[in-house]
C-alpha positions as CSV (number, residue, x, y, z in Angstrom):
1,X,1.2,-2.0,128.9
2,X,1.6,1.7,129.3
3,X,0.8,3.3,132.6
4,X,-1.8,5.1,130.5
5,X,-3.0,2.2,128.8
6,X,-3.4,0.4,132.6
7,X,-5.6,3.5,133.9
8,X,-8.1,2.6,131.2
9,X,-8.9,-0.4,131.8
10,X,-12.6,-1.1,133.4
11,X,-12.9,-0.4,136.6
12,X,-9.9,1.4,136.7
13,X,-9.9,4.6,139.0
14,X,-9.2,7.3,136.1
15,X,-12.6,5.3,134.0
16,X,-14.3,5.9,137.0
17,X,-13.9,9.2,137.4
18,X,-14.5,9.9,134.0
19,X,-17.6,8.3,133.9
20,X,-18.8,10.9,137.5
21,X,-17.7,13.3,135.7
22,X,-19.4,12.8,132.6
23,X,-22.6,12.0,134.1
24,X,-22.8,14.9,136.7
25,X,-22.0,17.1,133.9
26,X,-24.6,16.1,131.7
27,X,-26.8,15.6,134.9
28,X,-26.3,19.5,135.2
29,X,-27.5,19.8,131.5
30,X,-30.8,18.2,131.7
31,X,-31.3,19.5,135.2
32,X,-29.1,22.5,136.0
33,X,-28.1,25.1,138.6
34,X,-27.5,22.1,141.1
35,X,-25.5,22.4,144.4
36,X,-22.8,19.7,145.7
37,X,-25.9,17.9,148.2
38,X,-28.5,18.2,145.2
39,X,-26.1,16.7,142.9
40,X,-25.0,14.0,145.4
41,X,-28.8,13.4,146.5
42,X,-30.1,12.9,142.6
43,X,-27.2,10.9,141.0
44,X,-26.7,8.9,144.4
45,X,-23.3,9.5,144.3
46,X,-21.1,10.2,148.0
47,X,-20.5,13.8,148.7
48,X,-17.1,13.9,148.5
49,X,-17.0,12.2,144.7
50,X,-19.4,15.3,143.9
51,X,-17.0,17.6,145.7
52,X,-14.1,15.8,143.4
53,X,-15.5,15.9,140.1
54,X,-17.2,19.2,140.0
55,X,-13.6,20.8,141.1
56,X,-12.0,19.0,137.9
57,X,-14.8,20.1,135.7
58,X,-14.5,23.9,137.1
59,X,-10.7,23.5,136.9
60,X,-11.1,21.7,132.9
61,X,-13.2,25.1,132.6
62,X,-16.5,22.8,131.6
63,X,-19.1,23.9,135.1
64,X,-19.0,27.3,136.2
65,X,-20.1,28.1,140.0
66,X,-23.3,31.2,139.2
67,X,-24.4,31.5,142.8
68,X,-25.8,30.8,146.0
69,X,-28.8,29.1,147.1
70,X,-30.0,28.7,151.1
71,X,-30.7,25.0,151.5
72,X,-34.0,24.0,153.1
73,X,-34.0,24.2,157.2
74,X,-31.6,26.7,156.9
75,X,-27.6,25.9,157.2
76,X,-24.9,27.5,155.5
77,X,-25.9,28.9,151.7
78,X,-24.2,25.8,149.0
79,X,-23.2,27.5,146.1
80,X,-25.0,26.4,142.5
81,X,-23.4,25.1,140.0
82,X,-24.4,24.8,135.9
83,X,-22.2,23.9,132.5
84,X,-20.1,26.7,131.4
85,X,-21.7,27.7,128.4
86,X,-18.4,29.5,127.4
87,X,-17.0,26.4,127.0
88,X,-16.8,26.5,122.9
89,X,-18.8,27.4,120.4
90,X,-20.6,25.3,117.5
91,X,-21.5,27.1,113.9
92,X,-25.0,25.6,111.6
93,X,-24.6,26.3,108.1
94,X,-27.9,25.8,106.3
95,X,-26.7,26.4,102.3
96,X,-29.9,26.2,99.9
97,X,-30.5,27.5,96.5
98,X,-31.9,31.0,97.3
99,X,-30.1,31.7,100.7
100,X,-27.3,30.9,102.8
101,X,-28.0,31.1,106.5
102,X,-25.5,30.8,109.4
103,X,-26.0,30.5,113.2
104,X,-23.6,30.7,116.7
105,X,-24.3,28.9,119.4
106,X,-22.8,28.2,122.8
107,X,-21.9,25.4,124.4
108,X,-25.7,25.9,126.3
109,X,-27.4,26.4,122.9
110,X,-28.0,29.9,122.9
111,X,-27.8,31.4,119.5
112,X,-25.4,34.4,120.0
113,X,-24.7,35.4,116.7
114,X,-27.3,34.7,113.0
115,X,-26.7,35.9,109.3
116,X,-28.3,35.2,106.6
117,X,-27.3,36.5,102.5
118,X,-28.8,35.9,99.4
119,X,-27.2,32.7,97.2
120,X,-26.1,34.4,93.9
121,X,-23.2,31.7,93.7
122,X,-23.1,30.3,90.2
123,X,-20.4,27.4,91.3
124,X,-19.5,25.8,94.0
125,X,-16.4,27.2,94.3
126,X,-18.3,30.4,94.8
127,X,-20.5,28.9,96.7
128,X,-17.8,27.6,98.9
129,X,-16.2,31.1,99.1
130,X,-19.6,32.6,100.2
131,X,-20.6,29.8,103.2
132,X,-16.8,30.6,104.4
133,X,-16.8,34.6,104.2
134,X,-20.6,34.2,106.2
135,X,-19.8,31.8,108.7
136,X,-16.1,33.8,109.9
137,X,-18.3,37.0,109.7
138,X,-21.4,35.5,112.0
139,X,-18.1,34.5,114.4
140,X,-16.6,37.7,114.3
141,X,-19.8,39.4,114.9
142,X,-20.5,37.2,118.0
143,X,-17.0,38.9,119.3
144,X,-14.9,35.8,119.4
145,X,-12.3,33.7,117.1
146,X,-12.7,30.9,114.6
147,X,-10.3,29.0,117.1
148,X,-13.4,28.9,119.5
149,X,-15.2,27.3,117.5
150,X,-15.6,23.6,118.2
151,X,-17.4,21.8,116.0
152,X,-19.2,23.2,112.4
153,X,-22.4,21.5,110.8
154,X,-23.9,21.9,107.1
155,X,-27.2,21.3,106.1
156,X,-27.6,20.7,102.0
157,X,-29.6,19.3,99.6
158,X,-28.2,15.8,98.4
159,X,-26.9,12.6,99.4
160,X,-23.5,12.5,100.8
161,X,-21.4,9.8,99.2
162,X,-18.5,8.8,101.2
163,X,-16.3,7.6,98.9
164,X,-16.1,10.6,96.9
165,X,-17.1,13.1,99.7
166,X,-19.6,14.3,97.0
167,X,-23.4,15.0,97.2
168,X,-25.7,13.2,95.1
169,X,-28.7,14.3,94.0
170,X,-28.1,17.8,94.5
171,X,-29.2,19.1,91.0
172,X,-30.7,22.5,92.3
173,X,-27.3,24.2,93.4
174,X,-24.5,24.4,90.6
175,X,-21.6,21.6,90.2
176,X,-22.2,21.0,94.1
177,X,-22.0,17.0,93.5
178,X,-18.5,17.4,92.1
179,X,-15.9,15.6,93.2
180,X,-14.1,16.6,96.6
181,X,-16.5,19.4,98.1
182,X,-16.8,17.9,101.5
183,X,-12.7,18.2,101.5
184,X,-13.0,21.9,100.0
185,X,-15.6,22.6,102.5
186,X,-13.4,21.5,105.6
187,X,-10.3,23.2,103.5
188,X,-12.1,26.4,104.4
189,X,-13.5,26.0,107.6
190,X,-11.4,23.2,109.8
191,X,-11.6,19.5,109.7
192,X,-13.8,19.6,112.6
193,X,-17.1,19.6,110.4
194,X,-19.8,17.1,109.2
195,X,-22.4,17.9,105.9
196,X,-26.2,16.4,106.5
197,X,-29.0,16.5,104.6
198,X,-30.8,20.1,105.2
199,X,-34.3,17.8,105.9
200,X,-32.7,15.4,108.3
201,X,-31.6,18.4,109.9
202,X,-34.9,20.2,109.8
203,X,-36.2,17.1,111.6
204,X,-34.0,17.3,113.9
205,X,-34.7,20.7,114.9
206,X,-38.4,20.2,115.3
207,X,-37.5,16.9,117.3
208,X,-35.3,19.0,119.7
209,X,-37.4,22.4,119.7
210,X,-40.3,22.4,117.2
211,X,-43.3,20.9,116.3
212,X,-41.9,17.7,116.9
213,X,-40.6,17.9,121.0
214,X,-41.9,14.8,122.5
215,X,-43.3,13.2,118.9
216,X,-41.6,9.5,118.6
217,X,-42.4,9.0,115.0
218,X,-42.7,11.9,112.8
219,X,-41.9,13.2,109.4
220,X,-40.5,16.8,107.7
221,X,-41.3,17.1,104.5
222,X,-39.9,20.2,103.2
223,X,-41.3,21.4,99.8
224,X,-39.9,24.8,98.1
225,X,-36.8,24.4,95.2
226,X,-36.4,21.1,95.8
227,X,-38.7,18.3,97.9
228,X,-37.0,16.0,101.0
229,X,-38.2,14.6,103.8
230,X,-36.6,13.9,107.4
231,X,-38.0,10.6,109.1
232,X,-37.8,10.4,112.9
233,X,-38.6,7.0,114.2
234,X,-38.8,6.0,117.7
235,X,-36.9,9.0,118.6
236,X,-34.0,8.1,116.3
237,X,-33.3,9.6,112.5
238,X,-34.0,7.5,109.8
239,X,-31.3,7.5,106.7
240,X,-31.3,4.3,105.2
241,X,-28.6,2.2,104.7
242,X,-27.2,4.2,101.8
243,X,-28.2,7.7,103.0
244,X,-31.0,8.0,101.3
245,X,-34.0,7.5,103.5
246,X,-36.4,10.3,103.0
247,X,-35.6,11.1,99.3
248,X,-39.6,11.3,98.6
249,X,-38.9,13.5,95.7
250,X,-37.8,10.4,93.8
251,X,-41.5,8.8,94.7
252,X,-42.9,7.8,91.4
253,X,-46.0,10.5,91.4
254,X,-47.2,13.1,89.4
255,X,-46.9,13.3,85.6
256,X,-45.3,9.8,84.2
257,X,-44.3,11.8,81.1
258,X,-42.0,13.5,83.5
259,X,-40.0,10.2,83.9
260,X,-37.3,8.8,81.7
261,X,-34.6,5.8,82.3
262,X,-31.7,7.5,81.2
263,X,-33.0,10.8,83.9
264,X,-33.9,8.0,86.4
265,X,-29.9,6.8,86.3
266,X,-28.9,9.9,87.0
267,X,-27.4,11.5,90.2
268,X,-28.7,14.8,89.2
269,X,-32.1,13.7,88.4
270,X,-34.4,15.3,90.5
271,X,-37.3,12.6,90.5
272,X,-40.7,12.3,89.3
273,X,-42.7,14.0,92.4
274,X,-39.8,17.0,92.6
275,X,-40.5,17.9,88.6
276,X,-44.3,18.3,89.5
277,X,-44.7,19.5,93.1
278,X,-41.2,21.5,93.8
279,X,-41.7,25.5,92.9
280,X,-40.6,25.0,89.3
281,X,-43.1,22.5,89.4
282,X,-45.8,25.0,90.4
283,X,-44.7,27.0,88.0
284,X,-45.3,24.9,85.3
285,X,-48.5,24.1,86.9
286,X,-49.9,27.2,86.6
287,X,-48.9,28.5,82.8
288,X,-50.3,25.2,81.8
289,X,-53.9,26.2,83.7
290,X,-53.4,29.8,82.3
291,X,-51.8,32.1,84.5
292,X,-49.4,34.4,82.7
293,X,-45.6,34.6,83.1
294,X,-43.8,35.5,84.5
295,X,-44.4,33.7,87.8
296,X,-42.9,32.3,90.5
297,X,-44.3,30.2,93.4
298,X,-44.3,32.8,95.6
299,X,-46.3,34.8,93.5
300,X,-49.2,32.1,92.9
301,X,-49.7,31.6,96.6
302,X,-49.9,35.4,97.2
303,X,-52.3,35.3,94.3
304,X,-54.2,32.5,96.1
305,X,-54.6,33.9,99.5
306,X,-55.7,37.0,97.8
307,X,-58.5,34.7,96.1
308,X,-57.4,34.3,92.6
309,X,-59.4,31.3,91.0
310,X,-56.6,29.8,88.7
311,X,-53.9,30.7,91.8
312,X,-56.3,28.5,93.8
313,X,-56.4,26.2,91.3
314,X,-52.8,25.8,91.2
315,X,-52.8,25.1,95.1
316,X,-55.2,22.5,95.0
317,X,-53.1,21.0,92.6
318,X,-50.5,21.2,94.8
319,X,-52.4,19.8,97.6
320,X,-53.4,16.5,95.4
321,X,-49.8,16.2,94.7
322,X,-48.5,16.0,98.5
323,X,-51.2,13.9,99.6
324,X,-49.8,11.4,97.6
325,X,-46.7,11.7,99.1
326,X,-48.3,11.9,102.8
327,X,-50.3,8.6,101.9
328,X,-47.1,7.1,100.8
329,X,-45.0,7.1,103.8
330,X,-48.2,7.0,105.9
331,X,-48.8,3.2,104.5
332,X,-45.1,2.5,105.4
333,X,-44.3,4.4,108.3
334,X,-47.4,4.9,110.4
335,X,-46.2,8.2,111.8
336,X,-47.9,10.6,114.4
337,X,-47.3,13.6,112.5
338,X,-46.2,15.0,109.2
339,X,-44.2,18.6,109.7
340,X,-44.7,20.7,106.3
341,X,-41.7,23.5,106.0
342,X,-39.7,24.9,103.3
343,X,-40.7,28.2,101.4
344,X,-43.7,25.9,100.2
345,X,-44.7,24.0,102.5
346,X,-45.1,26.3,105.0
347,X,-48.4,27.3,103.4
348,X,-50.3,25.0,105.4
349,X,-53.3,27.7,105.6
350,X,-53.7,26.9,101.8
351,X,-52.4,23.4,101.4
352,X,-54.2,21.8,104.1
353,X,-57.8,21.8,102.8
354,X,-56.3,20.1,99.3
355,X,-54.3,18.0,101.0
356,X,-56.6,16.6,103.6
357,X,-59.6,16.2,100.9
358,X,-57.2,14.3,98.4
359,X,-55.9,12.0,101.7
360,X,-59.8,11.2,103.0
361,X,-60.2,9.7,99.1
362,X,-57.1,8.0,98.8
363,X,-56.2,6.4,102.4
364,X,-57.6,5.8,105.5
365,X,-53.9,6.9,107.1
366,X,-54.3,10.1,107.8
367,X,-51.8,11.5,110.1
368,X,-51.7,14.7,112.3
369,X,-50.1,17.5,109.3
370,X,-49.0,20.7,111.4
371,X,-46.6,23.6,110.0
372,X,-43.2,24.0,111.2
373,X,-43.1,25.9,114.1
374,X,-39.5,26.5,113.3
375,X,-39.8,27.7,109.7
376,X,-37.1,29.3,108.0
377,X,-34.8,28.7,111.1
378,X,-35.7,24.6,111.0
379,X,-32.2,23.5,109.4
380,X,-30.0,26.0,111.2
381,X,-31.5,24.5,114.9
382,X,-30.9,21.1,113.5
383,X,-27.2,21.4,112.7
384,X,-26.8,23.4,116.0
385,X,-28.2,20.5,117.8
386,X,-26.2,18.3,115.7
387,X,-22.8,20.1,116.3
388,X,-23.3,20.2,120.1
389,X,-23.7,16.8,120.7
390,X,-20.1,16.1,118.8
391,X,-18.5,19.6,120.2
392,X,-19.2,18.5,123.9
393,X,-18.0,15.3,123.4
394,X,-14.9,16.3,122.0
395,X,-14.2,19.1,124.1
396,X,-15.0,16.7,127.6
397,X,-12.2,14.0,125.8
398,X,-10.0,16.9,125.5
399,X,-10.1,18.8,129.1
400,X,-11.6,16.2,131.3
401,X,-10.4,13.0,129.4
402,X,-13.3,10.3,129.1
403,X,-11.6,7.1,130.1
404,X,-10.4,6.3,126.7
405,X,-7.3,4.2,125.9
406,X,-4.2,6.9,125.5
407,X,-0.8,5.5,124.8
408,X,2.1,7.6,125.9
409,X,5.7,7.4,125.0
């Protein structure tokens, strides 16, 4: 056994130390600026440990002293103490089929840096191309390096398969379930990078910031080019064991002339409930009720709010349509609270009324249905909550060393 592998082992010194550091520094997180005696007082750890690990997490570069506080009954002033938040930085990549949106973040969670461009990619090569130029531009723009950055997160439509590194189900943006993207994508921007689901990720950011803060079951069903849903239960996201937990656009609602066996078999199927209530969907809702191309979803709820009667009919359609869906997962899930986002579902001022009437005659479930407080930003706060929680991991194994088995030579 190497000396290394020796200081490992439980109970070892070096573990030890680890394990105060670790938990004064996420200690300072959750309840941050602390001094040496408040630190010591809270975590009931002696003085002198404090004194110890705080100097090898200054030292590491992970706590930053910011001041000086007077302590009660007077005594000399004890200096405070928070996480650096210059630590490293994470990047969120939310890629969907109209835009491509990219956020900064420190290591605190402050956005320092946001972009956002239209998606005119027409492969996903291009596509690619596009997330890469955005994301080293938001960097730049934020006034560091790509070398900073820690840790990058994308949120897409689709499935991710790990055996190809592909995304199923991903029909709405061009060739993106081929072969090798996930391998492309970390080609272009370091092999420090994990691809979600945009909706798990949209859950994720109400969970942390959102409509969802302090919600242990809830759903996000996002409606716009596509339909997904995120599924938080008892704190924890849901995905199934094959990744696909939350793929309500698959539900078997809406038009059964929509459905076929050889479509159903398909990865780029989009699903019987997608074809009817996704904006295409709405689309062909509203020629077949008589509204006049050419039209897009957008344009039939402005139409609606302005108080067109076949726009409103269209809605209410709409409405019918999700309250399936709600009534669905309410009969399996129970949850608190359904979160409605995406460029569709974010009409809650119209949808509600439709979708609450259809639910009162269809289920006695009826669970809590809010808007996203988070809206368009929903995704982006999701992966930048995702990428933290692996960026300060990695970057505490790498300065401060966690206790971890290390063989040297």
């Amino acid at each position: 056994m190497t000396t290394s592998e020796s200081e490992n082992q439980p109970g070892t010194p070096r573990l030890l130390r680890a394990m105060n550091e670790r938990g004064l520094l996420e200690h300072l997180r959750r309840n941050g600026p602390l001094s040496r005696a408040q630190l010591a007082r809270e975590t009931g750890l002696s003085k002198p440990t404090v004194s110890q690990a705080l100097a090898n997490l200054e030292r590491a570069g992970l706590v930053r002293p910011i001041g000086q506080v007077s302590p009660e009954g007077g005594g000399r002033q004890a200096i405070l103490y928070e996480p650096d938040p210059t630590a490293g930085y994470v990047v969120g990549v939310d890629i969907g089929r109209s835009w491509v949106r990219v956020a900064v973040a420190d290591f605190a969670g402050t956005i320092v840096s946001r972009r956002e461009e239209q998606n005119q990619a027409t492969s996903a090569e291009a596509l690619v191309e596009m997330a890469t130029e955005l994301a080293h531009h938001t960097v730049e723009a934020a006034g560091f390096t790509w070398s900073q950055v820690v840790h990058t997160v994308i949120g897409t439509p689709g499935v991710f398969h790990p055996p190809t590194e592909s995304l199923l189900f991903a029909s709405n943006l061009p060739d993106w379930g081929r072969s090798g993207l996930v391998e492309m994508l970390r080609s272009a921007l370091g092999p420090s990078l994990t691809v979600d689901n945009d909706a798990n990720l949209a859950a994720l950011g109400e969970q942390t910031c959102g409509s969802g803060a302090g919600v242990g079951t809830f759903v996000f069903l996002t409606v716009g080019t596509g339909i997904g849903m995120g599924i938080v239960i008892d704190g924890a996201l849901y995905r199934g064991t094959h990744g696909a937990g939350g793929e309500v656009g698959f539900l078997p609602l809406g038009a059964p002339e929509t459905a076929s066996l050889t479509a159903g078999n398909s990865a780029s199927y989009r699903g019987m409930l997608e074809e009817v209530a996704s904006a295409e969907g709405i689309v062909h809702t509203a020629q077949s009720l008589g509204m006049r191309p050419p039209l897009s979803a957008r344009q039939i709820f402005d139409a609606a709010r302005g108080g067109d009667k076949l726009a409103l009919a269209v809605v209410e359609r709409e409405g019918q349509y999700l309250a399936l869906a709600v009534a669905s997962v309410a009969a399996i899930l129970d949850p608190e609270l359904v979160v409605l986002g995406g460029g569709i579902g974010r009409n809650v001022d119209l949808l509600r009324g439709p979708l609450e009437r259809r639910l009162s005659e269809i289920t006695p479930l009826r669970p809590r249905i809010v808007a996203s407080e988070l809206g368009e930003n929903a995704v982006l706060l999701g992966a930048i909550s995702t990428a933290l929680a692996v960026a300060r991991d990695l970057v505490f194994q790498q300065r401060a060393g966690d206790g971890r088995i290390r063989v040297t030579s």
